[in-house]
Biotite code that builds the C-alpha atoms (Angstrom):
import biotite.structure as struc

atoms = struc.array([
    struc.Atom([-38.573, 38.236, -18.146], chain_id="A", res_id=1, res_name="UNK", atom_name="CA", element="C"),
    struc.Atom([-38.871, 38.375, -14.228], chain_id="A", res_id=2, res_name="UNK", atom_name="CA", element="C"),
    struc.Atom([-36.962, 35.204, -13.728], chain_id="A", res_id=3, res_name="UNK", atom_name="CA", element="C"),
    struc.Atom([-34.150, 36.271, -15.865], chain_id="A", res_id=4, res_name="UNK", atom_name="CA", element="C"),
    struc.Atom([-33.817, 39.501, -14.561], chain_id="A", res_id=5, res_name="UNK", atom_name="CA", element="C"),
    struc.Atom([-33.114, 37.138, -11.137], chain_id="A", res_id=6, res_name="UNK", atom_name="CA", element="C"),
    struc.Atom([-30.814, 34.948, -13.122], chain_id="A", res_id=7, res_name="UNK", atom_name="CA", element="C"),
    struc.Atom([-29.162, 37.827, -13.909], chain_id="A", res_id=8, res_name="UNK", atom_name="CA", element="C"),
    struc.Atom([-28.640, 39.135, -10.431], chain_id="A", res_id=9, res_name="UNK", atom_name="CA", element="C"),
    struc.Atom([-27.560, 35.579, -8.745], chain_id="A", res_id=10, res_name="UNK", atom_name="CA", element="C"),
    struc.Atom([-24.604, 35.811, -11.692], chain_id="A", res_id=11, res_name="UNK", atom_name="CA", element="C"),
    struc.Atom([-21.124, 37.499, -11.049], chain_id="A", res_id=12, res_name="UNK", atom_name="CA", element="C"),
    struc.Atom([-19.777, 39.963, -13.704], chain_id="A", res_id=13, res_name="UNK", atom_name="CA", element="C"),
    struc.Atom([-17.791, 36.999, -14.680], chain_id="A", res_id=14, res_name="UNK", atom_name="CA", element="C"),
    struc.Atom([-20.241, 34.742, -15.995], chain_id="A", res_id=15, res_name="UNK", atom_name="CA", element="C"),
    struc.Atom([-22.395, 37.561, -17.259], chain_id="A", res_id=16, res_name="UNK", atom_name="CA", element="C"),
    struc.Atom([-19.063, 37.977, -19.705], chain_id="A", res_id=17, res_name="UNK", atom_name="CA", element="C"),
    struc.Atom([-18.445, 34.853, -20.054], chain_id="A", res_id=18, res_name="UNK", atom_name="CA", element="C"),
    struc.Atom([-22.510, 34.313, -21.814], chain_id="A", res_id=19, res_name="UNK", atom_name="CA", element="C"),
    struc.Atom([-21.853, 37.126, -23.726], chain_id="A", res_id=20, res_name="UNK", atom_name="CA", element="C"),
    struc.Atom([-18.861, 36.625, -25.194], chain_id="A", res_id=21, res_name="UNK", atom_name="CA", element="C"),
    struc.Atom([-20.565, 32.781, -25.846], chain_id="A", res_id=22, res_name="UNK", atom_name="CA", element="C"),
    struc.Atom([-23.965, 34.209, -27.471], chain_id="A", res_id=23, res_name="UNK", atom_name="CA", element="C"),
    struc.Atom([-21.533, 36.976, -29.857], chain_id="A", res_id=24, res_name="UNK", atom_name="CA", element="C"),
    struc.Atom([-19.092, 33.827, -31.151], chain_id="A", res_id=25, res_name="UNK", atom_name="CA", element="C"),
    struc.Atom([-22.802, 31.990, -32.046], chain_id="A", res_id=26, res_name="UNK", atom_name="CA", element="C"),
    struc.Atom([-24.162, 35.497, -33.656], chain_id="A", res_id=27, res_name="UNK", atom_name="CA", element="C"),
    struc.Atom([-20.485, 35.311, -35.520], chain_id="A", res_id=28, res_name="UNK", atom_name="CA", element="C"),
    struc.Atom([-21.077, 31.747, -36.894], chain_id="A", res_id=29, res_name="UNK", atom_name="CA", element="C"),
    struc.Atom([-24.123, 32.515, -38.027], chain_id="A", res_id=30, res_name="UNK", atom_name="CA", element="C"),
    struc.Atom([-23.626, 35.156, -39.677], chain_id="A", res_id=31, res_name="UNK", atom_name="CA", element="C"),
    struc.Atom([-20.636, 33.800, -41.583], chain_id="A", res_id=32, res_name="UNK", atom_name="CA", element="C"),
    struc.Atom([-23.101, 30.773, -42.583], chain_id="A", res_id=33, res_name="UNK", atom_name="CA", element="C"),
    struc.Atom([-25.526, 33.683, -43.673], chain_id="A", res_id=34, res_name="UNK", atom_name="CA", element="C"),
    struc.Atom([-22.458, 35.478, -45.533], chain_id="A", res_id=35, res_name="UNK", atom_name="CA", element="C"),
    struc.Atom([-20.827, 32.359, -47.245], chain_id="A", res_id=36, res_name="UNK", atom_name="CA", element="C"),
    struc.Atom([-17.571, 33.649, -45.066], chain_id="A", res_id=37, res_name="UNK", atom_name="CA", element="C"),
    struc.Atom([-15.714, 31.430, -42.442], chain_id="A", res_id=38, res_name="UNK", atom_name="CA", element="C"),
    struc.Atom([-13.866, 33.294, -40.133], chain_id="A", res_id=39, res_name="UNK", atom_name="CA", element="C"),
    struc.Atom([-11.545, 30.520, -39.631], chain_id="A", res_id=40, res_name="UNK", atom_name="CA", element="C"),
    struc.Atom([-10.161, 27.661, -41.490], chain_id="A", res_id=41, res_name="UNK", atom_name="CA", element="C"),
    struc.Atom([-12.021, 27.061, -45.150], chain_id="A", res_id=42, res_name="UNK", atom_name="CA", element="C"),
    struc.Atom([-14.566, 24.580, -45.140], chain_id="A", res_id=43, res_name="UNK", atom_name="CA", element="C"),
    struc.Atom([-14.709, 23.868, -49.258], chain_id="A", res_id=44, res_name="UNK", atom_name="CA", element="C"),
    struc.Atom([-17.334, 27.113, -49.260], chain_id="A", res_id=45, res_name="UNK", atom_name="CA", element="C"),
    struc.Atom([-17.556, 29.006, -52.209], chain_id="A", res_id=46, res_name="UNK", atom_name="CA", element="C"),
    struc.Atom([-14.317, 29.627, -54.825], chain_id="A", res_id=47, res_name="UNK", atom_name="CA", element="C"),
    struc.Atom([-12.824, 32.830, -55.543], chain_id="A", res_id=48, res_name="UNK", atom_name="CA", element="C"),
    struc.Atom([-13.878, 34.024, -58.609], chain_id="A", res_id=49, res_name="UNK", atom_name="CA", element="C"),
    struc.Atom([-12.695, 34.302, -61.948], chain_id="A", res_id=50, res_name="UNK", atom_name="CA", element="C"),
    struc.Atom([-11.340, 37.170, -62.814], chain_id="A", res_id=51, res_name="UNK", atom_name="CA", element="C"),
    struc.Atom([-12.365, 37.249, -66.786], chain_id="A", res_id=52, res_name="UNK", atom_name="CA", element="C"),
    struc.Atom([-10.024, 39.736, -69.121], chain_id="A", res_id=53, res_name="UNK", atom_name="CA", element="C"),
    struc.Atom([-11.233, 41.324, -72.042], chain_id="A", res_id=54, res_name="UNK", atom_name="CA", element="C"),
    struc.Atom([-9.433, 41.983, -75.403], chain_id="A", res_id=55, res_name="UNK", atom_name="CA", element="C"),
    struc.Atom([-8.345, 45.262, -77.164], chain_id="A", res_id=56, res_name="UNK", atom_name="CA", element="C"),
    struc.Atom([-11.237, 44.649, -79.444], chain_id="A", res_id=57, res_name="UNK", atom_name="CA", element="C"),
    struc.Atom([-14.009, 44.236, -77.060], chain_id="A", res_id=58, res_name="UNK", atom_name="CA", element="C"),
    struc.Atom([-13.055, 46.843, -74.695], chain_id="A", res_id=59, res_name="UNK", atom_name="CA", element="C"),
    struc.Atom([-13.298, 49.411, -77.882], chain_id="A", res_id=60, res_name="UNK", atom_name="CA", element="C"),
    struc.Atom([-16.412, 48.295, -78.949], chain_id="A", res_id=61, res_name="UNK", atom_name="CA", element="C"),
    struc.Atom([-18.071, 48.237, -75.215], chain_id="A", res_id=62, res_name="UNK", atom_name="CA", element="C"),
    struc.Atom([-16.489, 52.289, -75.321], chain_id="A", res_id=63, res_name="UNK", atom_name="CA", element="C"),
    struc.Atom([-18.015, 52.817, -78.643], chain_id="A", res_id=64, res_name="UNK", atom_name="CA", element="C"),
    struc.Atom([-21.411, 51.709, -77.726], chain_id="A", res_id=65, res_name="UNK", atom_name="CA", element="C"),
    struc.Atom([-21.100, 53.926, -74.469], chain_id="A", res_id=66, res_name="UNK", atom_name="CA", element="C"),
    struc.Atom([-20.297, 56.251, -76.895], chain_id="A", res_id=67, res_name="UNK", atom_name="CA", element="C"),
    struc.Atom([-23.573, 56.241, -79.110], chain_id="A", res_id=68, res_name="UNK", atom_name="CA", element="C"),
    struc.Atom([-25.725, 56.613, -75.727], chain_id="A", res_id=69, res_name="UNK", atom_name="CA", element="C"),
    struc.Atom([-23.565, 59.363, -74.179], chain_id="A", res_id=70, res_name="UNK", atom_name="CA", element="C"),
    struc.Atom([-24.556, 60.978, -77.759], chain_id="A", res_id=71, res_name="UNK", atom_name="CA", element="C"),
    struc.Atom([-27.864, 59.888, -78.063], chain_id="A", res_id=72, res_name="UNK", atom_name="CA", element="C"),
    struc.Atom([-28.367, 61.295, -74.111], chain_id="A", res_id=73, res_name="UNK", atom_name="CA", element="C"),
    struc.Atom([-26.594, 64.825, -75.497], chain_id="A", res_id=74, res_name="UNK", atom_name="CA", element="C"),
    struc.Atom([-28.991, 64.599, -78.427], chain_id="A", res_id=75, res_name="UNK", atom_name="CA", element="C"),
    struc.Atom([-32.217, 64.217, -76.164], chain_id="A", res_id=76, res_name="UNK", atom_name="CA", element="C"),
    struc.Atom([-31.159, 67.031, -74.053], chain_id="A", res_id=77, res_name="UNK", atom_name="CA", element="C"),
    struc.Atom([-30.749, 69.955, -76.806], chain_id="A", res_id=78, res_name="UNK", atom_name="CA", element="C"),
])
């Protein structure tokens, strides 16, 4: 730790910002490795995905089975 505390010193304000700015951009990259995001141009990473639509019928019966456990939670509670 000593000797780069003394590296440190030896440096101008400069450089100091110049290794800095150096180590954030790496911390950037690999966290959008980590992420599966690119900051920059796409690199054939994941798709978007797709958005799925549901029809009339299916959304009523999803709302009448929410239905039947809002009930049976109203039930249980009396």
């Amino acid at each position: 730790m000593r000797s780069h505390c003394a590296t440190l010193l030896r440096m101008n304000t400069t450089e100091i910002l110049s290794q800095i700015e150096a180590e954030i951009s790496r911390l950037e990259q690999a966290r959008a490795l980590l992420t599966g995001t690119s900051s920059g141009a796409s690199r054939g990473g994941r798709k978007a995905k797709r958005k799925y639509t549901l029809s009339a019928e299916a959304r009523e019966k999803i709302a009448a089975a929410q239905r039947k456990r809002w009930a049976k939670q109203k039930k249980e509670a009396k």
